[in-house]
N, C-alpha and C positions, 0 to 999 in steps of 0.2 A: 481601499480594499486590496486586499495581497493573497493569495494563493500559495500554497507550501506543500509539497505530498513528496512522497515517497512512490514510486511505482515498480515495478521490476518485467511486468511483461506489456506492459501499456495500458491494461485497463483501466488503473485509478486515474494517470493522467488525462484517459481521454474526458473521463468523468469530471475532473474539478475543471479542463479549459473549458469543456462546453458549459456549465456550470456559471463558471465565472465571467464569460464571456453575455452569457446574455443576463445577466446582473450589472454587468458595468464593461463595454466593449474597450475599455482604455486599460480598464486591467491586466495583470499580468498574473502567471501562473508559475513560480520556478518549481524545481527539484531542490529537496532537502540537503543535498550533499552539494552542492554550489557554492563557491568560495562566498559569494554575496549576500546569502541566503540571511545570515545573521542581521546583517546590516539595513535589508531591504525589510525584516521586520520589525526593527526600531521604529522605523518609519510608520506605521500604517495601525491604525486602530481596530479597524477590523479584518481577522484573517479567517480564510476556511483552509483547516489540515486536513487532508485527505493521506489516508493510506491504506494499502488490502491490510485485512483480516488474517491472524494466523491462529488457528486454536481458538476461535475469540477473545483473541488478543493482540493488542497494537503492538508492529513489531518494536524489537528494542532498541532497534536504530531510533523508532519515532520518540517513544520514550523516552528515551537518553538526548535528544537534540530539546524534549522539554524542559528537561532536568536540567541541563546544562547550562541555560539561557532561561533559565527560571525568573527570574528580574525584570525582564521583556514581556511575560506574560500579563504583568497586574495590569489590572485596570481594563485589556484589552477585551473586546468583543469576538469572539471564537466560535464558527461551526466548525462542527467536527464534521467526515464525509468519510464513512467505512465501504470498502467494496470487498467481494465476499465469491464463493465457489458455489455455495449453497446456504448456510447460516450461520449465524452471528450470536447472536440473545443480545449480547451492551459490547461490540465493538467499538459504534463510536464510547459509549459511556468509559469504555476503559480507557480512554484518555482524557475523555470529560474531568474526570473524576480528579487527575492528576493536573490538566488545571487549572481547576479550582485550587486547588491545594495551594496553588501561584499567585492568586490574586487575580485571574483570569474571569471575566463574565460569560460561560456559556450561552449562547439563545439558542442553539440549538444541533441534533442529533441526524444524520442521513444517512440510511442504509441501502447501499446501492449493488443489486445481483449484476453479476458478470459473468462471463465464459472463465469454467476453471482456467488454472496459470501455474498448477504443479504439475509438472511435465513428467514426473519419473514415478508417477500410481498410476492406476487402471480406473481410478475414482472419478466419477463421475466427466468422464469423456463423453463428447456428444460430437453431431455432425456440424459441419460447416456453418449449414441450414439453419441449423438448431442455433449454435452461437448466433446465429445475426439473428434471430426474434428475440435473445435474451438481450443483445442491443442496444433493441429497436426498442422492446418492453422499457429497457433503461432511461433509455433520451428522451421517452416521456415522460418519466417521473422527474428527472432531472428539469424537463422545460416548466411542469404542473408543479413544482415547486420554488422553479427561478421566478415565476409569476407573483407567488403567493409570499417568498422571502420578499420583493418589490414594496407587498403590503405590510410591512415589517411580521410576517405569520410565519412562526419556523418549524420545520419538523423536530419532532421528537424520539428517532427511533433508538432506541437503544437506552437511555436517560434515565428510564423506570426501574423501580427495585426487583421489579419482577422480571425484565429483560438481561440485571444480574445476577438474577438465581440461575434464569434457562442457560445462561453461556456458561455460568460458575459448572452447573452441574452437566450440561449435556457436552461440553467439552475442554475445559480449564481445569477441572477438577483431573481427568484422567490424562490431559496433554502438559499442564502444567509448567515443566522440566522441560518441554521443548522450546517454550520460549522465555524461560527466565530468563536466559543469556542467552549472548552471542552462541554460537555453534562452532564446534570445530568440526563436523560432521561431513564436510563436501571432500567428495572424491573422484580423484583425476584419474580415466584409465589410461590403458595405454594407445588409446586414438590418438593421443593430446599429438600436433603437430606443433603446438609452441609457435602459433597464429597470432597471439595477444590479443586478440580480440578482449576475450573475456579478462583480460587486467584493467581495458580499458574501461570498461565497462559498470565493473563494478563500484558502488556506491559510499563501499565501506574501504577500499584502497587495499582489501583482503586476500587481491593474489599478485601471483610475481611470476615471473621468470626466469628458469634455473636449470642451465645444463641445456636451455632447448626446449624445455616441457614448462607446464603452468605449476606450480605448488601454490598450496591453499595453506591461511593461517586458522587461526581459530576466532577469526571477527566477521564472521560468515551473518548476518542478516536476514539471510532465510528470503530474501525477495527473488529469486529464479531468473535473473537477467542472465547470467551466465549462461546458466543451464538454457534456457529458450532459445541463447541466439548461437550457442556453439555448431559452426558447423560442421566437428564433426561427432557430435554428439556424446563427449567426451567426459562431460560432467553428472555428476547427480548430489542424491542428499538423503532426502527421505528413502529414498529406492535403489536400485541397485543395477536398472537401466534406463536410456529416455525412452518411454511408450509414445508420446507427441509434445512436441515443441510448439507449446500456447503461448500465442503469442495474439496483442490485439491487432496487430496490420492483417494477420493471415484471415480472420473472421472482419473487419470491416470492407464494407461494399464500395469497390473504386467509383 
């Protein structure tokens, strides 16, 4: 068993370790962007891909690391694991779907609520408080289904033709275009200290450093690691300033 996700503010990672950890404590969970990542899934038959939700739709980073490596899929046994702001309708099914296309065996679909992780709207901001029951709500469904996956029983969320129409219509139809592609959409203001943090950081190899200050390309991924951990707030995408830096360490309980 192998683990593979994509995260940008921490919540899907904490999602697939704890996940996978109590399915098989000798397993391992990497990051998609990991020089080894290709190689450590040759290896392993059964994988769960975890990644947040964009639009209800798997970002294109995930997408494109399936495409890529389309070969490696067949045959294999695949949970998907979607994590989400609020809702989804076929998050995971949106990469379900792709593959299959592979030769991939789906068994199954999991839709996991988190504390938002877009840092530059006003949408759906909550308290401290509030993130840690959203959680705590989590890590049960995560343990009440590491039990029942045991008995080979997998969830199915997102999988149904009907959980395609709700995401097609309630937000893919009118977001669409935000996540066909990459982005060139992030903008550096002039806080940027040219700290590199956020080069370090990111997933996609998308920025750099020039003159002193960060410049962004246009293979932006839309995961919000930059933007969360810049300290000094120097980043955005959707919006046009940070309102809060969502981030999973700041909402989990030491």
């Amino acid at each position: 068993m192998l683990g593979i996700y994509l995260s940008g503010t921490g919540n899907t990672k904490h999602c697939i370790e704890k996940l996978i950890h109590l399915l098989d404590e000798t397993a391992q969970a990497i990051p998609i962007e990991r020089e080894d990542a290709v190689n450590e899934l040759s290896k392993h038959d059964f994988i769960i891909l975890a990644y947040p939700v964009q639009f209800s739709n798997a970002p294109i980073m995930v997408r494109d690391f399936i495409k890529q490596h389309s070969v490696l899929w067949k045959e294999k046994k695949v949970l998907c694991v979607a994590t989400m702001g609020l809702f989804s309708g076929d998050g995971a099914g949106c990469s379900s779907r792709l593959l299959k296309k592979y030769g991939a065996k789906v068994v199954g679909g999991l839709h996991i609520h988190m504390p938002d992780s877009v840092c530059d709207v006003k949408l759906l901001k909550k308290s401290i408080e509030k993130n840690q029951e959203i959680i705590k709500v989590a890590d049960k469904k995560i343990e009440k289904w590491a039990e029942k996956i045991k008995c080979s029983k997998y969830p199915k969320d997102g999988l149904y033709f009907y959980n395609r129409v709700a995401g097609f219509i309630c937000q893919r139809f009118w977001c669409y275009r935000k996540t066909k592609d990459y982005s060139d959409k992030l903008k550096i203001n002039h806080n940027c200290t040219g700290c590199g943090l956020c080069v370090r950081l990111c997933p996609m190899e998308n920025l750099g450093l020039q003159n002193g200050r960060t410049t962004a390309g246009n293979r932006c991924t839309m995961c919000y690691r930059c933007i969360s951990s810049c300290p000094k707030q120097a980043i955005t995408l959707l919006g046009n300033a940070v309102i809060e830096q969502c981030r999973y360490d700041r909402y989990a309980k030491k």
